[in-house]
C-alpha positions as CSV (number, residue, x, y, z in Angstrom):
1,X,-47.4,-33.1,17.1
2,X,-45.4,-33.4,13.8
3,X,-47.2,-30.0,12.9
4,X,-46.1,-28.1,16.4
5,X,-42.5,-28.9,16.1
6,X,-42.5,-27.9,12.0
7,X,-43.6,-24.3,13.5
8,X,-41.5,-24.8,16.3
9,X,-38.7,-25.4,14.6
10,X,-39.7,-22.5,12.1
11,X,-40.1,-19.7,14.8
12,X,-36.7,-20.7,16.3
13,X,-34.8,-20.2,12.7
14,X,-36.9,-16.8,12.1
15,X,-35.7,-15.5,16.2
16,X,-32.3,-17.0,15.7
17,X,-31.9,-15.2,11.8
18,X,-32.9,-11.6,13.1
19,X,-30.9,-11.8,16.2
20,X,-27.7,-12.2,13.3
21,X,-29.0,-9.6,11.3
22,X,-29.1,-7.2,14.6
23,X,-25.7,-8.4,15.3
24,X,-24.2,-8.3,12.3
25,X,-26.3,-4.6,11.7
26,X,-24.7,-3.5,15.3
27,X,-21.2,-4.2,14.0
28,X,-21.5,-2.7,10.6
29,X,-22.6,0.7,12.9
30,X,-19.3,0.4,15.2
31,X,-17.6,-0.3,12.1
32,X,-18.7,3.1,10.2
33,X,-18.1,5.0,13.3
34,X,-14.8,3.7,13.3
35,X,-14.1,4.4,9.8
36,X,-15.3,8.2,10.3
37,X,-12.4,8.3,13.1
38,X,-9.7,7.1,11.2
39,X,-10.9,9.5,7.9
40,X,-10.6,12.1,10.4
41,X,-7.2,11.5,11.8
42,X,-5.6,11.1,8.1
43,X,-7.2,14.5,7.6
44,X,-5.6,15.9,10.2
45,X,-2.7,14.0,9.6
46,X,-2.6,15.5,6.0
47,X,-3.2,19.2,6.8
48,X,-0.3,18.9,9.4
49,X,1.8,17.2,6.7
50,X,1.3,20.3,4.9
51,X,2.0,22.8,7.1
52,X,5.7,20.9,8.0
53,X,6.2,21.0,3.9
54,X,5.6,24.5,4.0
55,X,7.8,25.5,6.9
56,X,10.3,23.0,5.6
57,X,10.1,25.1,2.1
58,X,10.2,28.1,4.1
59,X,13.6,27.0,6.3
60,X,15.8,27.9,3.6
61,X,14.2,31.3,2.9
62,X,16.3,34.4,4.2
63,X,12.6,36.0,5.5
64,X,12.2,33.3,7.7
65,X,15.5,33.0,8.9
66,X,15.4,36.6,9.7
67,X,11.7,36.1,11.7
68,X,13.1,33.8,13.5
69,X,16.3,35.7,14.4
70,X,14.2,38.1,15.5
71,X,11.8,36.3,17.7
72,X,13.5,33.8,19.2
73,X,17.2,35.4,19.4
74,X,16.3,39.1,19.5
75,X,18.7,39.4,16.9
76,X,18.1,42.9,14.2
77,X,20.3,43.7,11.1
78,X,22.5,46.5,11.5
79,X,20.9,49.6,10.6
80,X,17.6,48.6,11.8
81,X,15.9,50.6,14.4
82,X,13.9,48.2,17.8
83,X,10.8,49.8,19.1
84,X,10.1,48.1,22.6
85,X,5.9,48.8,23.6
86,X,6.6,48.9,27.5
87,X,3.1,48.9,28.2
88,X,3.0,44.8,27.5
């Protein structure tokens, strides 16, 4: 009897051990796929950073100042000459 509940005991450790380490492995998995999210988002966070340096390096350019004259206020400079493409 003493024997029975030694192995007893034994198999109930071993089933209670692997069902932590399945657990644990499970939440070590959601963790990575988690991780892979956020590494993604501060990429995309980064390359948008750089495109608002950039345009805010550009803002004080007379070229851009001009495009945007020009596309937004249909605005030329004096002497220049407006081609309008009817066929849009």
């Amino acid at each position: 009897m003493k024997r029975f509940l030694k192995y007893a005991f034994i198999i109930l450790i071993s089933i209670y051990l692997v069902h932590v380490f399945i657990t644990q492995q499970s939440t070590l998995n959601s963790y990575d796929t988690e991780s892979k999210q956020y590494e993604s988002q501060i990429e995309s966070a980064k390359e948008n950073q750089e495109e608002l340096n950039k345009t805010i390096q550009d803002l004080n350019s007379t070229e851009y100042v001009e495009e945007q004259a020009r596309e937004q206020l249909d605005m030329y400079l004096p002497n220049e000459r407006v081609y309008i493409d009817i066929n849009k």
